[in-house]
Phi, psi and omega in degrees: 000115165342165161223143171198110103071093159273138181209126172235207188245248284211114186218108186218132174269007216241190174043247157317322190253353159288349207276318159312309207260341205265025157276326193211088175300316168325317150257017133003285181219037166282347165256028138253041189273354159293290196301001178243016165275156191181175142325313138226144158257107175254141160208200154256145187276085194266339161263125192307115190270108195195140172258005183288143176320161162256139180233320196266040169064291174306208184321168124246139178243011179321129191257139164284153191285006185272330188286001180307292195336306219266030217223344215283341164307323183297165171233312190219122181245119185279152185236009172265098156199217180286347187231017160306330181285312167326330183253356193078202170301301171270047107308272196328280163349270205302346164287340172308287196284010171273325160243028151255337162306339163274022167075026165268152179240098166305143181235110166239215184298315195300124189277134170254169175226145186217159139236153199223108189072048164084014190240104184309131188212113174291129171250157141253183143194150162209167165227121178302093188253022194100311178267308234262157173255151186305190153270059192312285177346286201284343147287000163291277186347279191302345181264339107359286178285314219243141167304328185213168181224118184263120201227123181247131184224132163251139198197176152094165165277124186315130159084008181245194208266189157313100155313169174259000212245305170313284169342299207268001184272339168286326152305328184287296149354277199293312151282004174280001157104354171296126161254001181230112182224131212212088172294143179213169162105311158302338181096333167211190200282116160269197171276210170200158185229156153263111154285082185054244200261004170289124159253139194266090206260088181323303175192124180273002202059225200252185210212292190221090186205141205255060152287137169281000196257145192282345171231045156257349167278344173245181192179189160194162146263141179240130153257106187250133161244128174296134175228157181275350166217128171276185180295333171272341191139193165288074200232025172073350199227143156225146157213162177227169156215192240208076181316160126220134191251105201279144186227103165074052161121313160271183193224151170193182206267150193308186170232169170351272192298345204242328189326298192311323205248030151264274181358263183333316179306270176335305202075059172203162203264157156294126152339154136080000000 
């Protein structure tokens, strides 16, 4: 039986959308609750659910641990990235463990294995801060253990196109045995490449995050389901997507006009 895949990029509860949602958490991303049901649903958690002091001298985006509630689409969330940090270490701990008491599974350098529709599937995340090398390893490991290997990287530059520092890590990825690498971090919408059977969701933007600039406001969902022939050849993947715009605190699906030129960014057809 296929499996398939919700993904989006960029998810923060903290600041603007707590100020909103936090009578109703609940409605938050209820009118994408078609497009993020799936087998799993993934994305990055860029904000920390935490009561912990903010330390890291920068933004903070640190979340009350209450904002799990608005999180309930999810199955799996990545936790590596520039604002993992913001609360310290016991932040961090404690957002880990805030969201697996809501039945969510944090994703980190380390490989974990889950399973999904009965089908064993290795996760990672890391953020590519320059210095640090990806987790080949522990994706060799999961390429190994597991039927897919999921891979989430926040990487690429804020508000710009595709690196070539993206392009070659991604290829690095792919040959470690990833068939799915799930871009984040810039903030707004790349393409996507298929690498022989990997498919490459460079940066879906931002999904649920309160920026003021208009295309840090838009987003998607890609629904990818593994097939044994894709559309393309044998490339292991169909995927399509889900346009979307947040607007004052929520999220709901784009409109007419904004649709066409989130397609085009991605290079992917509409759901449905």
């Amino acid at each position: 039986m296929p499996l398939t895949f919700a993904l989006v990029g960029d998810v923060s509860v903290a600041r603007g959308v707590a100020q909103v949602n936090a009578a109703d958490w609940g409605a938050t991303l209820a009118a994408l609750r078609e497009a993020l049901r799936a087998d799993a649903t993934f994305g990055n958690l860029e904000s920390p659910l935490t009561t912990a002091p903010h330390t890291s001298g920068g933004l903070d985006l640190r979340a009350p641990p209450a904002g799990a509630a608005a999180l309930s689409a999810f199955t799996h969330l990545g936790v590596e990235n520039n604002h993992a940090h913001d609360g310290g270490a016991a932040g961090q701990r404690q957002s880990r463990r805030v969201l697996r008491e809501h039945g969510l599974t944090p994703v980190t350098r380390a490989l974990s294995i889950t399973e999904v529709g009965g089908v064993p599937v290795a996760w990672a995340a890391f953020f590519d801060d320059g210095r640090t090398p990806p987790p080949l390893s522990a994706i060799r490991e999961g390429a190994r253990q597991a039927q897919l290997v999921v891979v989430g990287v926040h990487w690429g530059v804020e508000y710009g196109p595709v690196t070539a520092r993206q392009r070659h890590l991604a290829r690095e990825l792919a040959s470690a045995g990833a068939d799915l690498i799930v871009g984040s971090g810039p903030h707004v919408l790349q393409g996507h490449e298929r690498l022989g059977q990997t498919l490459v969701l460079y940066s879906l933007g931002n999904l649920l995050l309160d920026q003021p600039y208009p295309d840090t406001r838009v987003g998607a969902v890609v629904r990818a389901t593994r097939v044994a022939q894709g559309p393309h050849g044998a490339q292991g993947w169909s995927a399509c997507a889900v346009p979307t715009r947040y607007r004052a605190g929520r999220v709901s699906s784009a409109n007419a006009q904004e649709r066409p030129r989130i397609l085009s960014r991605l290079g992917l057809a509409a759901c449905g």
